[in-house]
Each structure stands twice: as C-alpha cells, then as structure tokens.
Phi, psi and omega in degrees: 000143194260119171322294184284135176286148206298314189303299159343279178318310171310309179308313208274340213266343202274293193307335172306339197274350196294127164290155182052036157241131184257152162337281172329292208289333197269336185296310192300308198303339200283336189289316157354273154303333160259355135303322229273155195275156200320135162086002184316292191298321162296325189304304142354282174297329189297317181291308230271341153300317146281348165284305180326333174261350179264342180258132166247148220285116157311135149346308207231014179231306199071045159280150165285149196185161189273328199244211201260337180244144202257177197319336205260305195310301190294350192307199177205332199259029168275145166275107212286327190308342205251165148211070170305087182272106193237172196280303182237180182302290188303308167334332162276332178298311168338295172292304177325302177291355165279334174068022194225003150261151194226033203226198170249186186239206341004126195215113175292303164135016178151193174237146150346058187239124167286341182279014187241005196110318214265084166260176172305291172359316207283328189272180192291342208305335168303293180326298170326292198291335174312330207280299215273007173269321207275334183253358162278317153334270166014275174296352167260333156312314163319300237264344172274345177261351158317292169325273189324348163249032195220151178293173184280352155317332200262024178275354205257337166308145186213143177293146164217117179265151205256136198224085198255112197270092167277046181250180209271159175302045219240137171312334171259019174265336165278341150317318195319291198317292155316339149274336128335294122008287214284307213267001169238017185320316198285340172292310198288336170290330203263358177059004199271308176252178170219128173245115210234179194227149180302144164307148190210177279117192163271110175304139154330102188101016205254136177270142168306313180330321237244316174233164205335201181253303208322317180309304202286317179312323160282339172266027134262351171270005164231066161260126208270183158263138172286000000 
C-alpha cells in the first residue's frame, strides 16, 4: 500500500533530480511546501517558469543571462585582455563576488570526466576556441586603428590574451585543464594567447601535517617573494 499520495511522490521525485539533493533531503523540501502558507509552493513553480522561459545561455560566454550577450560580454568597461575559463554559471558568481577580476569568462558546462560520461565533445572546447579566435581578431583591430594615429615605431605591438584556467582542482578538472592546454598549442607557439592557472596550496588555517604531497608540492611551486 503506498503511504504517500501520487502527487507527493512525483514532487520528491523532481526534487531528487536536484545535484547533491538525496531522497531524505528532497522528501523535507516537499513537506516543506505542504506545511507552508497558502501559495508559498505556487510562488515557487511561478519563479521556476519563468525563469525557463526567460532565461537563456549568452552567445558569446554561455554564462546564463536574459538577454542574448550577458551584462559582463556587454560591459565596456571589463579587461577584454583576460578570459577566465570555468566549469559552470556559478563559479563566475563565485569570482564575480570577490571583486578583485575584471575580465571576461567563459563556461565550459562542465568538466572532462569518463568515468561519468563526460568527453570533450559533451563541453564547449569547440565554442572556446571560436570565442577566443573571434576576440583576438577583435583586439588587433582595436590595436591597428589605435596605431594608425600614432607613429610607426608602435607596429611591433601585438595583442596577447590571457586564458586563465579556472576549473576546480580535481583530477577531472585538471585533464580539463590539459586539454585545453592541447587544443590551443597553436595560439600559444603563434604567441597570440598565454594560458595560465590558479594558484593552488595551502588553505588558510591549514596545519602542514594534515596535507596530501599534491598540496604541498604546489604551494611550494606556487611560492611568492614574502
């Protein structure tokens, strides 16, 4: 005999679909919505409709955004010179909220994983290179018509964009990262971009006993002047 009414279940079941929400954690939200005062749970379905229809992928980042380029693609006042390539939407809310980049993104839509599925095919890396052909292009245009009012001493500038590879420190973020790596050998010999990676470590407050070789070998290859 099923305990639960058909409605329920279809609710727990939807919520289950959520990443990191288990059975236990999707059963509370939904009971949630049926202790909660009238209309809490339409309010609910109303946000999660309307954002489907309105909200869509930027062109040109695939950051989520209302309109077709999202506000940071569109800025004027960002450092076009920058790219930051991260796994999802949030990781830019992520950066975005430290306040201390200025650049533009990209969001590859995941990571590199086989044991989950996930080849390259399934990510962006095609898009990636376009975005990053189309905006170099961009910037040597700005920089020849800077140049044309300027003497002929200033031809030897040449744009170089910087391609900073934010995914997370994880074995499949750094495959990511290496194939990425791989699929821009030629920009990078061609001198036109450098691609470089967050630093990674010791966390704050972290005792040296406690961590792995992998850590401590990178926060001494990412050691500073004091």
């Amino acid at each position: 005999m099923d305990v639960l009414p058909s409605v329920v279940k279809r609710v727990i079941d939807e919520f289950g679909k959520i990443p990191g929400v288990g059975p236990k954690s999707a059963a509370r939200m939904s009971y949630h919505f049926i202790r909660a005062k009238s209309g809490e749970a339409r309010k609910l379905a109303d946000s999660l409709n309307e954002m489907s229809d309105n909200i869509l992928f930027c062109k040109q980042c695939f950051n989520v955004s209302e309109k077709e380029l999202c506000p940071i693609c569109s800025s004027n006042i960002r450092d076009q010179k920058k790219v930051c390539v991260v796994e999802e939407p949030l990781d830019v809310v992520a950066f975005e909220e430290t306040g201390v980049y200025n650049g533009l993104y990209f969001v590859l839509g995941g990571v590199i994983s086989p044991a989950d599925g996930i080849s390259a095919r399934e990510l962006r890396f095609r898009e990636l290179r376009k975005f990053i052909l189309q905006h170099i292009e961009k910037l040597e245009g700005e920089l020849e018509s800077d140049s044309s009012d300027r003497d002929k001493d200033d031809g030897g500038k040449k744009v170089v964009l910087e391609i900073i590879m934010a995914t997370n420190p994880s074995l499949e973020g750094e495959a990511t990262a290496s194939y990425t790596v791989d699929i821009l050998e030629d920009l990078i010999r061609e001198g036109k971009i450098e691609i470089t990676r967050l630093a990674m470590g010791l966390p704050t407050g972290a005792d040296l006993e406690y961590a792995d070789r992998l850590t401590l070998k990178r926060a001494l290859d990412g050691r500073r002047t004091f």
